[in-house]
N, C-alpha and C positions, 0 to 999 in steps of 0.2 A: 504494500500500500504506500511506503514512503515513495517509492520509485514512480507512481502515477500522480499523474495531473490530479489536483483538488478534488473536481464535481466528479470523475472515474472513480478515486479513492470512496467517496461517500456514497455513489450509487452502488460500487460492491458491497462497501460495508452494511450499507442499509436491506439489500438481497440478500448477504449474508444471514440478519434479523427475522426476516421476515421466513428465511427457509427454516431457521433454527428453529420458531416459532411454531410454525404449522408442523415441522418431523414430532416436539413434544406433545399437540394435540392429537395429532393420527395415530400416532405409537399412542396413549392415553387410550384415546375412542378405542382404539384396536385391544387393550390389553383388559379393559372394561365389556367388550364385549364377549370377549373370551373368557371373563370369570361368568358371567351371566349364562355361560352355556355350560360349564362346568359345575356349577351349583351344587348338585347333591355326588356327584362323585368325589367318593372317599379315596386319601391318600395311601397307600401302599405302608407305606412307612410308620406313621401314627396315624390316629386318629382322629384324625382333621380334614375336616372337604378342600380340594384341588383349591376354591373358590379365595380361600382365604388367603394366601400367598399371592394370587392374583392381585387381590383386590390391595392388599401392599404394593405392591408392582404398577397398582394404578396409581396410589397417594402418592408416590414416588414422581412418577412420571407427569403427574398434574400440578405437582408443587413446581417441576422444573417449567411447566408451561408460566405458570404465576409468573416466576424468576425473571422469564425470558421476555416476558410481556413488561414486565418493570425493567430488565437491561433495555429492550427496544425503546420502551417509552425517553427513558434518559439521557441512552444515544440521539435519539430524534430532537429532544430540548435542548441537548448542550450543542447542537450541531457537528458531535464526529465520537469516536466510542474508539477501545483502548489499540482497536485495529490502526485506524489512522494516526493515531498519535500516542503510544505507548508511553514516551516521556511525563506527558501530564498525569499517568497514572502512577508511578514513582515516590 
């Protein structure tokens, strides 16, 4: 990003954002629909339904959407994110 022109540097960065963004809500939707289908199937192992590991997997995965959503928003206000300008985060 140092090596590109200003409005290049911020339109990757900002794609950069916005992919991050949507991969933790698909992966989310996606990991939340698959506990929902696993529901009553018991684990091999203890005695716990598949579902509940899951649905971990989704708190996980939906708190990083939260994250991403507040890194985007930040980057978007301050006008550039740690991509373009690494120094200011030091």
């Amino acid at each position: 990003y140092r090596y590109l022109p200003g409005p290049a540097g911020r339109a990757l960065s900002t794609v950069v954002d916005v992919l991050r963004t949507l991969f933790f809500g698909y992966v989310a939707w996606l990991v939340a629909r698959y506990a929902l289908a696993v529901d009553n199937e018991p684990m091999t192992t203890i005695a716990w339904n598949k579902s509940y590991v899951y649905w971990l997997a989704f708190a996980g995965f939906a708190l990083m959407l939260v994250r991403s959503v507040q890194l985007s928003w930040v980057n978007w206000r301050q006008g550039y994110s740690i991509l373009e300008r690494p120094e200011a985060y030091e």
